[in-house]
C-alpha positions in Angstrom: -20.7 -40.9 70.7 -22.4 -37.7 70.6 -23.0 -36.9 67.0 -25.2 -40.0 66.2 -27.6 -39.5 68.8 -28.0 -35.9 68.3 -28.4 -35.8 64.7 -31.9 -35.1 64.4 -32.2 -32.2 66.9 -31.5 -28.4 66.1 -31.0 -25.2 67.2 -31.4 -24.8 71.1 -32.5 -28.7 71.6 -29.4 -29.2 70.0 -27.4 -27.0 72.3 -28.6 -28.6 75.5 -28.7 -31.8 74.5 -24.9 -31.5 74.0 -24.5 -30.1 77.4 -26.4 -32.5 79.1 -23.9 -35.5 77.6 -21.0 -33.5 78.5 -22.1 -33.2 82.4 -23.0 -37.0 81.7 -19.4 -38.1 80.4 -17.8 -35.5 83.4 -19.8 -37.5 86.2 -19.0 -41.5 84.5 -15.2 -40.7 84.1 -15.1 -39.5 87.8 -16.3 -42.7 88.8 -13.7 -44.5 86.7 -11.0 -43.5 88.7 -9.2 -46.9 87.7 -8.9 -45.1 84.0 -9.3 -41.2 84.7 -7.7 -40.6 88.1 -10.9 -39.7 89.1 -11.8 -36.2 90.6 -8.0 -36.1 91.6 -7.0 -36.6 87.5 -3.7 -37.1 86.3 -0.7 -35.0 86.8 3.1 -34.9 86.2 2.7 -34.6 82.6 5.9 -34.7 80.1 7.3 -32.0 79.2 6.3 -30.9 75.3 8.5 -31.3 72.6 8.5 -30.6 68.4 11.0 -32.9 67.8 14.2 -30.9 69.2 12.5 -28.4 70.5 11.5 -27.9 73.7 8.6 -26.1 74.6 8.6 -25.1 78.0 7.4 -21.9 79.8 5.0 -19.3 79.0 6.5 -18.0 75.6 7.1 -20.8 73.8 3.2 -22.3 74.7 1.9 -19.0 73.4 3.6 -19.3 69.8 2.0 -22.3 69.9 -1.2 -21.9 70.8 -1.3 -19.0 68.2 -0.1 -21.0 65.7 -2.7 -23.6 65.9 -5.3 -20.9 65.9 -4.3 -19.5 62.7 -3.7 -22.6 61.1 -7.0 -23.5 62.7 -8.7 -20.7 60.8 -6.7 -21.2 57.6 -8.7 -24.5 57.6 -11.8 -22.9 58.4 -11.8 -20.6 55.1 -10.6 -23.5 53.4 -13.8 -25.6 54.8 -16.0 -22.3 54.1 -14.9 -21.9 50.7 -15.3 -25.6 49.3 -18.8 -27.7 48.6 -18.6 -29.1 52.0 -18.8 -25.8 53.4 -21.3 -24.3 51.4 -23.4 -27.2 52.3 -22.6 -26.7 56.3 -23.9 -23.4 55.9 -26.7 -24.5 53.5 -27.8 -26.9 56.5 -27.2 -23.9 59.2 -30.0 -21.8 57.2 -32.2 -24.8 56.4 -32.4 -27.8 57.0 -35.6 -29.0 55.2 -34.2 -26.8 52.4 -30.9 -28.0 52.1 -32.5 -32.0 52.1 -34.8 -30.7 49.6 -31.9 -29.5 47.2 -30.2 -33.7 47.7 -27.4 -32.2 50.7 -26.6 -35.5 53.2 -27.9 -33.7 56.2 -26.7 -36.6 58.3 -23.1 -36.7 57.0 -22.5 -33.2 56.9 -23.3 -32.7 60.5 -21.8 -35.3 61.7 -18.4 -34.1 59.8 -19.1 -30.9 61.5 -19.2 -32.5 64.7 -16.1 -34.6 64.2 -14.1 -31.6 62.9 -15.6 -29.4 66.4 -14.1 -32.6 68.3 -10.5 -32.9 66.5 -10.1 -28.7 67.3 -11.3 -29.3 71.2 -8.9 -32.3 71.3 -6.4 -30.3 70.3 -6.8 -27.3 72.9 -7.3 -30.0 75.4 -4.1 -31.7 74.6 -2.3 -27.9 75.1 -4.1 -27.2 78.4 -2.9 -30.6 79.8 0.7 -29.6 78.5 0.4 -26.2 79.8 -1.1 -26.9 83.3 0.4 -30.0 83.9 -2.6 -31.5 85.3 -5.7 -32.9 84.1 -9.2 -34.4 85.4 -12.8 -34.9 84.7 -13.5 -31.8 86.1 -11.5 -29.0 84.4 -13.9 -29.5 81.5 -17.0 -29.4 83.3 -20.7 -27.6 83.1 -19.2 -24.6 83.7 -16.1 -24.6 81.1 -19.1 -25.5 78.5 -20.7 -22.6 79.4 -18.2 -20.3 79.8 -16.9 -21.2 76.1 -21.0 -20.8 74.9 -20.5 -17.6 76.2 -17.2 -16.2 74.4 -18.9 -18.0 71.3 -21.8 -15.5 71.8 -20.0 -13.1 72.5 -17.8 -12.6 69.5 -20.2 -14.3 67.2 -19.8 -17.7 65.2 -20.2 -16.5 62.0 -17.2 -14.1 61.7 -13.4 -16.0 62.1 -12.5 -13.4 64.7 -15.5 -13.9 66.3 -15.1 -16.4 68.9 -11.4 -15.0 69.3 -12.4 -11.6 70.1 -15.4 -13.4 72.2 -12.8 -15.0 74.2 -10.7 -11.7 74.5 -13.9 -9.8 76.3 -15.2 -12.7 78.3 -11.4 -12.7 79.8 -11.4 -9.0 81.0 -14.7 -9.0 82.0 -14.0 -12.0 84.0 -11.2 -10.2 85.8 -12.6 -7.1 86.3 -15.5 -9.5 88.1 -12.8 -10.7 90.2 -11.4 -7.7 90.9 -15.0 -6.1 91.3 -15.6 -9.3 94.0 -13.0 -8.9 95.9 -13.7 -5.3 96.4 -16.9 -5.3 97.2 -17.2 -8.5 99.2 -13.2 -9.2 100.8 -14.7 -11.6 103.5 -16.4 -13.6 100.8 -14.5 -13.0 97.4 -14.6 -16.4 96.2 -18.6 -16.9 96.2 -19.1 -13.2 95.3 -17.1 -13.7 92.3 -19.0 -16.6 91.0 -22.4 -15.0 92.0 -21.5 -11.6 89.8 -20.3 -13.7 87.0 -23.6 -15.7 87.1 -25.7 -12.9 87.3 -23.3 -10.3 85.2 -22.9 -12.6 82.1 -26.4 -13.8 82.1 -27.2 -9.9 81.7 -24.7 -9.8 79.2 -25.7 -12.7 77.0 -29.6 -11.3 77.1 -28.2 -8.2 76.1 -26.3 -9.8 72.8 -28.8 -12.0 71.5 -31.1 -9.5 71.9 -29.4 -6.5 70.6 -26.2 -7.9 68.5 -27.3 -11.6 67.0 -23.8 -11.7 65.0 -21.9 -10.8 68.3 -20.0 -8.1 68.5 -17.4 -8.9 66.3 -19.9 -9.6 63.8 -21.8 -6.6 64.0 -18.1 -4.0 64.3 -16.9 -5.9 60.9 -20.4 -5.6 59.8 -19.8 -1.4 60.5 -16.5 -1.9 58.7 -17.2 -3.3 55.6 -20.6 -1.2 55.2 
């Protein structure tokens, strides 16, 4: 649904136009309340089990969640190291190169975006688990650009990068919070979201401008130099 009609675009165009469907998709499956639950989504969800194992409470969901992300990026080097990969990041440098040298442009990017889909699926299935409750809106305009923003952050080209991404975007989203409710107690809630606005707007100038690989990418860049 998405990948066909944004094959032909790149780069930013590429970004927004993702985006924009996503904020599209959030607003048609509130109305479809019949299906989705609407704005008030679905809750009482099942407890998770692995056959006769129970996975309840914070623990257990953590293993988990760790152990898809490693296995997640056990399949990433896999991807990186095979012809499919090298084309992927043949296609990432150039495009009009990588058609010129016979790579399915088409096909490769739409098995990138099917592969992007199957790991979000995945996560989204966990965070339904997890919380217990689900709806159009807990994966919204701002979730999208909050996960941008850890992506950035880290960098995309590194494996750690979007983990370590998501690592600083989570304390400097606290110490926002804190910082709010500090600064502003009568008014915490709007405070907070107006500092993290402003604060990681600043912050992702400040990356693409100074660190384009992130800041993972540019630390293990250090390293290995």
């Amino acid at each position: 649904i998405v990948g066909y009609p944004t094959l032909r675009l790149r780069g930013h165009y590429l970004t927004l136009a993702t985006l924009g469907l996503g904020i599209i998709f959030v607003v048609i499956l509130n109305q479809a309340s019949s299906l989705t639950g609407g704005p008030s989504g679905f809750g009482d969800y099942p407890q998770l089990h692995l056959g006769a194992l129970s996975l309840t409470g914070d623990v257990p969901f953590y293993v988990l969640a760790w152990t898809c992300v490693l296995l997640a990026a056990a399949g990433r080097a896999a991807l990186r190291a095979s012809w499919r990969g090298r084309a992927m990041r043949a296609i990432a440098a150039s495009e009009v190169a990588a058609a010129s040298i016979g790579i399915s442009v088409r096909t490769r990017k739409l098995e990138a975006f099917v592969l992007c889909a199957i790991a979000a699926s995945i996560a989204g299935s966990l965070y339904a688990f997890y919380v217990g409750f689900i709806s159009p809106t807990s994966f919204g305009f701002e979730q999208s650009i909050f996960l941008l923003v850890m992506v950035i952050l880290g960098g995309a080209q590194k494996p750690a990068g979007p983990i370590f991404g998501a690592l600083l975007f989570v304390i400097a989203n606290e110490a926002l919070q804190a910082l709010g409710s500090h600064l502003f107690p009568s008014t915490a809630q709007s405070a907070v979201a107006a500092l993290q606005i402003v604060a990681f707007g600043v912050i992702l100038i400040v990356v693409v401008r100074l660190l384009p690989q992130g800041v993972a990418g540019a630390w293990l860049g250090k390293v290995t130099s």
